[in-house]
C-alpha positions as CSV (number, residue, x, y, z in Angstrom):
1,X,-28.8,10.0,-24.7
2,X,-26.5,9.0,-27.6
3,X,-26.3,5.2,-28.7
4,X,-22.3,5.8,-28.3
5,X,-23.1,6.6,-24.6
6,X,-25.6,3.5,-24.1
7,X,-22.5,1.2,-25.0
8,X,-20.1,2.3,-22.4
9,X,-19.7,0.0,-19.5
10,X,-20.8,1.2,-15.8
11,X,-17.7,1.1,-13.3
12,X,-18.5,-1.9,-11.0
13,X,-18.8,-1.1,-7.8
14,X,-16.0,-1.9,-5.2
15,X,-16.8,-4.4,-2.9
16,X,-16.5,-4.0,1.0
17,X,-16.8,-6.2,3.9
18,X,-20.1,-7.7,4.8
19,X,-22.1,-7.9,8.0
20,X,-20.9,-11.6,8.3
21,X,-17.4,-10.3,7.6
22,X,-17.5,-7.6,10.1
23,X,-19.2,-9.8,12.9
24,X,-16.5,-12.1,12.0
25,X,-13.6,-9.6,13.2
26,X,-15.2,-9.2,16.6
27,X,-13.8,-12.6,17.2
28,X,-10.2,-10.2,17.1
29,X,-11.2,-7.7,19.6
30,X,-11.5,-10.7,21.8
31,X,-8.5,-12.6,20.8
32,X,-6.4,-9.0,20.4
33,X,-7.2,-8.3,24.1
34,X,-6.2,-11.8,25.5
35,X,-2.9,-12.2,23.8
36,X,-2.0,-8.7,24.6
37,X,-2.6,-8.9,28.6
38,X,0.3,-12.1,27.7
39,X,2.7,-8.6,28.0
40,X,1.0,-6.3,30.6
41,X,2.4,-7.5,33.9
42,X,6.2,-7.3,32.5
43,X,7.4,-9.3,29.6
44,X,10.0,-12.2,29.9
45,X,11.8,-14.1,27.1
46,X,9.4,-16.9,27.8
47,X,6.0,-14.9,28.0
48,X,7.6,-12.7,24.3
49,X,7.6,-16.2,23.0
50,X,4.2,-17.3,24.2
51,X,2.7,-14.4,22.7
52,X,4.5,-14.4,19.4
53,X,3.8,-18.3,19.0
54,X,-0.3,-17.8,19.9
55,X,0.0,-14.2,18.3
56,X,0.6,-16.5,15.0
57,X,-2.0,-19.1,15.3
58,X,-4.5,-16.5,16.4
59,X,-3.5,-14.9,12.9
60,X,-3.0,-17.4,11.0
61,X,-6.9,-19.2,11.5
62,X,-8.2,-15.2,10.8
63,X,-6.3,-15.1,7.7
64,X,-7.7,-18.2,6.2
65,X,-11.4,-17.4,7.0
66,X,-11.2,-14.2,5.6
67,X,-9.3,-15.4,2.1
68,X,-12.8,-17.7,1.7
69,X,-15.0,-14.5,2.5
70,X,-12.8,-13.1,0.0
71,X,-13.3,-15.8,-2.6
72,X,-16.7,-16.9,-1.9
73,X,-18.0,-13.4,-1.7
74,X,-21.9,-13.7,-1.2
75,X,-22.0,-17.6,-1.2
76,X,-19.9,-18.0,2.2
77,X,-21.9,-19.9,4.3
78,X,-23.0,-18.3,7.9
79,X,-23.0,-21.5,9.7
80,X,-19.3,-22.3,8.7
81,X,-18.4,-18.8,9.5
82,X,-20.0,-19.0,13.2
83,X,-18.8,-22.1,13.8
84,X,-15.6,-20.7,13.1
85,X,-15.8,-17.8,15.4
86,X,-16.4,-20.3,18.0
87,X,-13.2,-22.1,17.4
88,X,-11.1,-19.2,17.8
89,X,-13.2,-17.9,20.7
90,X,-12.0,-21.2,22.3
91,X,-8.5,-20.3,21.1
92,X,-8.7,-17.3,22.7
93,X,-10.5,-17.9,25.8
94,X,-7.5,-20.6,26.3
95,X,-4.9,-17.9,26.2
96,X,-4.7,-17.2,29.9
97,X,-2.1,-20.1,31.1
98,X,-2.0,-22.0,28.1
99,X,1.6,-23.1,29.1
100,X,0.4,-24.5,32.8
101,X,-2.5,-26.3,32.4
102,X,-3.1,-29.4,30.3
103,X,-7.1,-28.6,29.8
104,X,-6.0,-25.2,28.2
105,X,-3.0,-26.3,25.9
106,X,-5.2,-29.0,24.4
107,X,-7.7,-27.1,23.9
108,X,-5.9,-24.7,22.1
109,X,-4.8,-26.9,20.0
110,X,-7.8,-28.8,18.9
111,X,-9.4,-26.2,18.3
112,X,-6.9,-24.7,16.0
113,X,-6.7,-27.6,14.2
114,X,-11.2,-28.0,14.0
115,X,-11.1,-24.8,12.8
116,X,-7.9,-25.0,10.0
117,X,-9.5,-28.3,9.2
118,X,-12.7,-26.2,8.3
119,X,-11.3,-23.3,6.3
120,X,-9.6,-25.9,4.1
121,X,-12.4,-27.8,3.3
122,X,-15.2,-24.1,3.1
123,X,-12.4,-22.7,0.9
124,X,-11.5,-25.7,-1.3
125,X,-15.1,-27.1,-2.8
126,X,-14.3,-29.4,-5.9
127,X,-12.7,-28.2,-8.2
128,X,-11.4,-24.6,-6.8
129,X,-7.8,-23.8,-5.7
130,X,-7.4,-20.6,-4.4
131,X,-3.4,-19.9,-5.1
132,X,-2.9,-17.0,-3.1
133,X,-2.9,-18.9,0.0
134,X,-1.6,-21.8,-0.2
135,X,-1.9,-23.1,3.1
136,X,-5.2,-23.2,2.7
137,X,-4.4,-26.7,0.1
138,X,-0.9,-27.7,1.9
139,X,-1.5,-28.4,5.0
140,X,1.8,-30.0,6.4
141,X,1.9,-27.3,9.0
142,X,-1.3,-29.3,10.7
143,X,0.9,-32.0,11.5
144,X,2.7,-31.0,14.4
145,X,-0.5,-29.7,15.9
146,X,-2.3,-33.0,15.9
147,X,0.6,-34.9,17.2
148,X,0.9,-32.1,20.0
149,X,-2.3,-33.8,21.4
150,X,-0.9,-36.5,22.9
151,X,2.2,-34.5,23.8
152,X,1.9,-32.4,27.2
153,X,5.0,-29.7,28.8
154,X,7.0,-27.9,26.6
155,X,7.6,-30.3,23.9
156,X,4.3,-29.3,23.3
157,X,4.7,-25.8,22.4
158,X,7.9,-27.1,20.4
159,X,5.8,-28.8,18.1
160,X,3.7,-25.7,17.3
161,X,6.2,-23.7,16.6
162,X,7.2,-26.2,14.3
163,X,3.8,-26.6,12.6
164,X,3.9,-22.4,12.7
165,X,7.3,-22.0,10.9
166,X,6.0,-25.1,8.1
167,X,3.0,-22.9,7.2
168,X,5.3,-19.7,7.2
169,X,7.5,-21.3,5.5
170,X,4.6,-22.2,2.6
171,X,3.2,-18.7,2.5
172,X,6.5,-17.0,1.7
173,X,8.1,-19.4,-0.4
174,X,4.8,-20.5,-2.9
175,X,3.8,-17.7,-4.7
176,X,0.3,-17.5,-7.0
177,X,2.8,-19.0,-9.9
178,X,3.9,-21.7,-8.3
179,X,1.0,-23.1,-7.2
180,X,-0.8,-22.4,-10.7
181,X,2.1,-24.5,-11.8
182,X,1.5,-26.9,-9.7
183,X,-2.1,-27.2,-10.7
184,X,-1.2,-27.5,-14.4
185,X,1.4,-30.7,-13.5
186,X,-1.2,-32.2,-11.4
187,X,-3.9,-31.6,-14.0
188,X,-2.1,-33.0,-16.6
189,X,-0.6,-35.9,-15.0
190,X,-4.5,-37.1,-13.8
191,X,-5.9,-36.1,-17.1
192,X,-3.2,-38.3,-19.0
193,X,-3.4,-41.1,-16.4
194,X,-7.8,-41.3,-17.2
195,X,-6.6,-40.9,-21.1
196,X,-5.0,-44.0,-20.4
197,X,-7.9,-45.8,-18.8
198,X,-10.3,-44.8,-21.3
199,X,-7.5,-46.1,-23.9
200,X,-7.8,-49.3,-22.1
201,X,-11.3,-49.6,-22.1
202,X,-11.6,-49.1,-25.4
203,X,-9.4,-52.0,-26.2
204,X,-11.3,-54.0,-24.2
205,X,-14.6,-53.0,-25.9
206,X,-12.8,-53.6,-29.2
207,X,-12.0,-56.9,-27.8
208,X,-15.5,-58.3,-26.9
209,X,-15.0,-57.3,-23.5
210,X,-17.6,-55.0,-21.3
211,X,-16.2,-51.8,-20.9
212,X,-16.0,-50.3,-17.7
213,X,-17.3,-47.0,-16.6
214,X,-14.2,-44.4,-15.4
215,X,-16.1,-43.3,-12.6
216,X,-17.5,-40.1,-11.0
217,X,-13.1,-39.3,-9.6
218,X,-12.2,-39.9,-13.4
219,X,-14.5,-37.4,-15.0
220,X,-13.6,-34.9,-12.3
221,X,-9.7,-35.7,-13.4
222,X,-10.7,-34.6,-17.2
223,X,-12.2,-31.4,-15.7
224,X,-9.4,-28.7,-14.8
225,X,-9.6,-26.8,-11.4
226,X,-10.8,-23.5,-11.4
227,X,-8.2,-21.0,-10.0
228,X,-9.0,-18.7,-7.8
229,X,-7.3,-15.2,-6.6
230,X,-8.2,-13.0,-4.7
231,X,-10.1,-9.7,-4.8
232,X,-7.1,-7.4,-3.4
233,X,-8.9,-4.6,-2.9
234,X,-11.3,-6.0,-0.4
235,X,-8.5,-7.7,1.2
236,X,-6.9,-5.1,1.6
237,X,-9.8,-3.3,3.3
238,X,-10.0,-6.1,5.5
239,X,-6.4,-6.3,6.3
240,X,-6.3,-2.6,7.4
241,X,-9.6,-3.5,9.6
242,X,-7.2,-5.9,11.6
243,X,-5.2,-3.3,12.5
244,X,-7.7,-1.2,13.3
245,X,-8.6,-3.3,15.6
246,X,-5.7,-3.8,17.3
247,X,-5.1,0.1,17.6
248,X,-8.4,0.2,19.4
249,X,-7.1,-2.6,21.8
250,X,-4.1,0.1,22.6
251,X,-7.1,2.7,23.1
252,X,-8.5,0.2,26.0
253,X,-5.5,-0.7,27.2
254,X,-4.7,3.0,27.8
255,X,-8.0,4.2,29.0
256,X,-8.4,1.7,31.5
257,X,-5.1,2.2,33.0
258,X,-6.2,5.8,32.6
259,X,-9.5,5.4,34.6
260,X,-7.6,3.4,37.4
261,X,-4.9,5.7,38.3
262,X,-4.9,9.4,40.0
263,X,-5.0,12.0,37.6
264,X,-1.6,14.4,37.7
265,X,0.7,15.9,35.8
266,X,2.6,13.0,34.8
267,X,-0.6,10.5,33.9
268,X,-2.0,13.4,31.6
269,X,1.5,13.0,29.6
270,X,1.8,9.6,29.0
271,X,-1.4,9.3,28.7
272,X,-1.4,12.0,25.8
273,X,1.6,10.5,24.6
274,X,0.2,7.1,24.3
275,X,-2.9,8.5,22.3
276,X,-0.4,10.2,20.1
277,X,1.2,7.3,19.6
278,X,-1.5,5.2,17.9
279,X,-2.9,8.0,16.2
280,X,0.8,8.0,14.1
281,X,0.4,4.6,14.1
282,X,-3.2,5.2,12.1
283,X,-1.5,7.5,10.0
284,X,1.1,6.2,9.0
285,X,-0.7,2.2,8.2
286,X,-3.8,3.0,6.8
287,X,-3.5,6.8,5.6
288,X,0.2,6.1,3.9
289,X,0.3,2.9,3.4
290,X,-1.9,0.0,1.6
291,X,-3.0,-3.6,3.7
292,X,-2.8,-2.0,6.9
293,X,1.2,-2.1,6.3
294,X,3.2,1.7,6.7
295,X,4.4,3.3,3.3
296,X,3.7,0.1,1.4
297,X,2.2,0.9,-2.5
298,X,-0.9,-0.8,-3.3
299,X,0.7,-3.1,-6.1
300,X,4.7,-3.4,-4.3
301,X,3.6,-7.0,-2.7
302,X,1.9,-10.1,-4.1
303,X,-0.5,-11.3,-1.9
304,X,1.8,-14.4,-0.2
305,X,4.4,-11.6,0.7
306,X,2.0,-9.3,2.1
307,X,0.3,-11.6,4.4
308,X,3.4,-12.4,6.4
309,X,4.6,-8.7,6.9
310,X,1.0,-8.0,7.9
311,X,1.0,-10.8,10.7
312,X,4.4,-9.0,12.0
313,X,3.1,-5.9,11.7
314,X,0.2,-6.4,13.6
315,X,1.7,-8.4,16.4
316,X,4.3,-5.5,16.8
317,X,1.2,-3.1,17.7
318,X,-1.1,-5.3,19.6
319,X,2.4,-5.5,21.5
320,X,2.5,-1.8,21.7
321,X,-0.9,-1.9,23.3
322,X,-0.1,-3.3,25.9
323,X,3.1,-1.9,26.6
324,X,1.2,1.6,26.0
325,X,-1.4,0.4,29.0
326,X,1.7,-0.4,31.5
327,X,3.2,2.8,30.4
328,X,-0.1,5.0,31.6
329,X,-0.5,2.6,35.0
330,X,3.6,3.6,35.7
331,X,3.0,7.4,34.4
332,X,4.5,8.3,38.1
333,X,7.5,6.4,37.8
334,X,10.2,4.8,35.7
335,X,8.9,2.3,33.0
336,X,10.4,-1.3,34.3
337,X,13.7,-2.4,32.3
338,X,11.8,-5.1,30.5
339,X,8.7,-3.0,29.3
340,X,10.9,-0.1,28.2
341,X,12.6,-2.6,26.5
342,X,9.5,-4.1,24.8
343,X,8.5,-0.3,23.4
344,X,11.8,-0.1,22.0
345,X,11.3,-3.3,20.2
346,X,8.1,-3.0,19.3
347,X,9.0,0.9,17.7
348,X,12.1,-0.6,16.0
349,X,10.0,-3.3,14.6
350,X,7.1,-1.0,13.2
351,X,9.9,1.2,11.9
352,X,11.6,-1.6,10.0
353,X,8.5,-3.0,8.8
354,X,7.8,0.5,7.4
355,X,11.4,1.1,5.8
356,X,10.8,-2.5,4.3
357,X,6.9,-1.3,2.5
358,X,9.0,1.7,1.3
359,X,11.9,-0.1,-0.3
360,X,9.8,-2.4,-1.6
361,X,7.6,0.5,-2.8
362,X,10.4,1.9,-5.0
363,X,10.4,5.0,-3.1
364,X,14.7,5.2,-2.9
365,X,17.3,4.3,-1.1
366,X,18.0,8.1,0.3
367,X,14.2,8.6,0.7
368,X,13.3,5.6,2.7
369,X,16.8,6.4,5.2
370,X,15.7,9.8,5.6
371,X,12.1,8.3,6.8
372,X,13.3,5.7,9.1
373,X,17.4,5.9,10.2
374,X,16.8,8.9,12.3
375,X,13.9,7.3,14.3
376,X,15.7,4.1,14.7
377,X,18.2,5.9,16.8
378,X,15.6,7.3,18.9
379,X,14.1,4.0,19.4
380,X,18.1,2.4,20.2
381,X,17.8,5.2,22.4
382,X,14.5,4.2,24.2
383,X,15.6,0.7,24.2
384,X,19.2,1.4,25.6
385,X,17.8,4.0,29.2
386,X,19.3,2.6,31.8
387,X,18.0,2.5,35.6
388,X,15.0,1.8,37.6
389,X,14.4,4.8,38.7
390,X,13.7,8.3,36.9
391,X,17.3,9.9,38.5
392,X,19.0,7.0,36.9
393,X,17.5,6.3,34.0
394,X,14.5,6.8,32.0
395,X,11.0,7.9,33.8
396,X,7.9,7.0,32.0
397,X,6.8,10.0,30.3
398,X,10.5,10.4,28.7
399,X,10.3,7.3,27.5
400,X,7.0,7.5,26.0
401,X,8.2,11.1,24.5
402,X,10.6,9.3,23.1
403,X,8.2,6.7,21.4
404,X,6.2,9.9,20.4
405,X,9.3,11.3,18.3
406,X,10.4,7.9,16.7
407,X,6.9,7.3,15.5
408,X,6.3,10.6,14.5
409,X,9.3,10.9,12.2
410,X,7.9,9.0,9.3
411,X,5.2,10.9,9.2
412,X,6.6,14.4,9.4
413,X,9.0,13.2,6.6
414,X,6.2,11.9,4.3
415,X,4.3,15.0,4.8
416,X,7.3,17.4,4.0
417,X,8.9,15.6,1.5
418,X,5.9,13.7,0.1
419,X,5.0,10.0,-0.8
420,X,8.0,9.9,-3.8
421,X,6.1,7.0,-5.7
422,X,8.3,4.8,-8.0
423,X,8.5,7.6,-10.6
424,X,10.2,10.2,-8.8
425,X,12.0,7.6,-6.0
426,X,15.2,8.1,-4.8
């Protein structure tokens, strides 16, 4: 072989989850399916907020353990990872009337709080700050959650949403520069405040005096943090795993509804319907888009942005699960106001988080209304059937048909008029 060749570097290798990674996300399936059932039995304003408010915690402790897989790579420690899992599977085994009983809220809440307590400290060793999660160093959102401890009713729940919409609040508003910024000042103010010290003791020296040492916090001062990103390619596998996940929570939901009820004509539609369904959920999130978000271009989002879009996404379809299992258990009748309701919702809200990824994507203005206006009016239509009973309203399997066409749209329009990536948008 030429010497020429011999110098030319080898690709690396793209790095995927690992075994501890993927034995990690099992802790979703469990989790997924909890939070979902919060929706099966009919959905009120109060049980849409209960789920949303969980939906986000539940979310929110996933996304910070998998940023330190994603930064500590092959030196992420087991123990703190299974510990972890336990936390959450405390979380999740405390979603079943989490707003009645006392035992259940609080442990909810503690063991949020153990494990967000843990990710900071696993993700943060000296002198590392990861800036593409910020949370994971400000930690003001924690607050509300430890004072909720002492705090019973609904004041309690109060306070986590307030805790919640701190750490959203963070994640959207400190991006990667901001907090390298913030780094810098930091650095620089300690590192000019030991200068000073060591100034001082050399005066004193000078003087006759013994000097004194600065200490191990001192040198540490003179020493600037590493900053860390992340590796967005495996995030971004294991942000489309998520979602995977969750579409295989909207297979259970369906197929045990499926199993329970009598087989005729009308349970074979929905039921096809609801597989359909998901399947253009699949295609369109993790065959057209990047993250596990619909139409969105690899590069279009910096890590802060996507996370937050990704947490809505996926609470829309683990939504849609369940609504898609109560659909197949009513396949005889007419879908309840409130669930028909909730599949509108949930459509509309995969469809705008889509026709956001696109515009974001630089795929044009008439492009991106071409993909999603015409299945937001079927969705305003699914949302809007009036009655409770197929002769004055909207049975199940219309509804679901319905559902069928508004997800299906994007993907029929992607297909026939192709991607239209930023150099041909619009």
């Amino acid at each position: 072989m030429p010497d020429s060749l011999d110098a030319v570097d080898e690709p690396v290798p793209e790095r995927h989850a690992s075994w501890l990674e993927l034995f990690f996300d099992l802790i979703v399936v469990a989790g997924v399916g909890q939070l979902a059932h919060l929706l099966h039995t009919g959905p009120t304003w109060a049980a849409l907020g209960e789920y949303g408010l969980l939906f986000l915690a539940f979310w929110l402790t996933w996304v910070m353990f998998t940023m330190y897989g994603n930064v500590a790579q092959d030196r992420a420690r087991t123990l703190v990872v299974i510990v972890a899992m336990f936390g959450m599977a405390v979380m999740a085994a405390a979603v079943p009337g989490v707003r009645e009983s006392d035992e259940k809220a609080f442990a909810f809440a503690l063991a949020y709080v153990v494990v967000r307590v843990i990710a900071s400290r696993a993700a943060n060793r000296p002198g590392r700050v990861i800036v593409d999660l910020p949370i994971l160093q400000l930690s003001g959102g924690l607050v509300p959650w430890i004072v909720s401890l002492w705090v019973g009713g609904d004041a309690r729940l109060w306070l986590w949403a307030l805790g919640l919409a701190i750490d959203v609040f963070v994640m959207v508003r400190v991006s990667r520069d901001a907090m390298q910024d913030a780094v810098d000042e930091r650095w620089d103010t300690a590192k000019q405040r030991v200068q000073r010290r060591l100034e001082q003791e050399e005066r004193r020296s000078g003087a006759g005096h013994p000097a004194h040492d600065i200490g191990e916090r001192g040198r540490r001062a003179l020493t600037k943090p590493e900053l860390v990103t992340a590796d967005v390619t495996h995030l971004s596998e294991r942000l489309g795993l998520f979602v995977l996940i969750v579409l295989g929570e909207g297979l259970v939901q369906s197929v045990d509804a499926a199993g329970e009820a009598e087989w005729n004509g009308s349970v074979r539609i929905v039921a096809v319907g609801a597989f359909a369904i998901l399947v253009l959920v699949w295609v369109l999130a993790l065959l057209g888009g990047a993250h596990g978000l619909p139409l969105l271009a690899p590069e279009a989002l910096p890590v802060h942005l996507v996370l937050p879009l990704h947490c809505l996404f996926a609470g829309s379809v683990a939504a849609l699960a369940a609504v898609l299992g109560r659909a197949v258990a009513d396949a005889d009748g007419a879908l309840p106001g409130p669930a028909r309701m909730l599949l509108g919702a949930v459509v509309a809200l995969i469809l705008l988080t889509a026709a956001v990824c696109a515009a974001v994507s630089g795929r044009g203005w008439r492009w991106t209304a071409g993909a999603v206006l015409p299945a937001l009016v079927v969705a305003g239509l699914l949302t809007l059937g009036q009655g409770p009973s197929v002769s004055e309203g909207l049975g199940t399997g219309q509804a679901v048909v319905l559902a069928v066409v508004a997800v299906g749209w994007p993907v029929v329009w992607r297909a026939r008029r192709g991607a239209a990536e930023p150099a041909t948008a619009g």
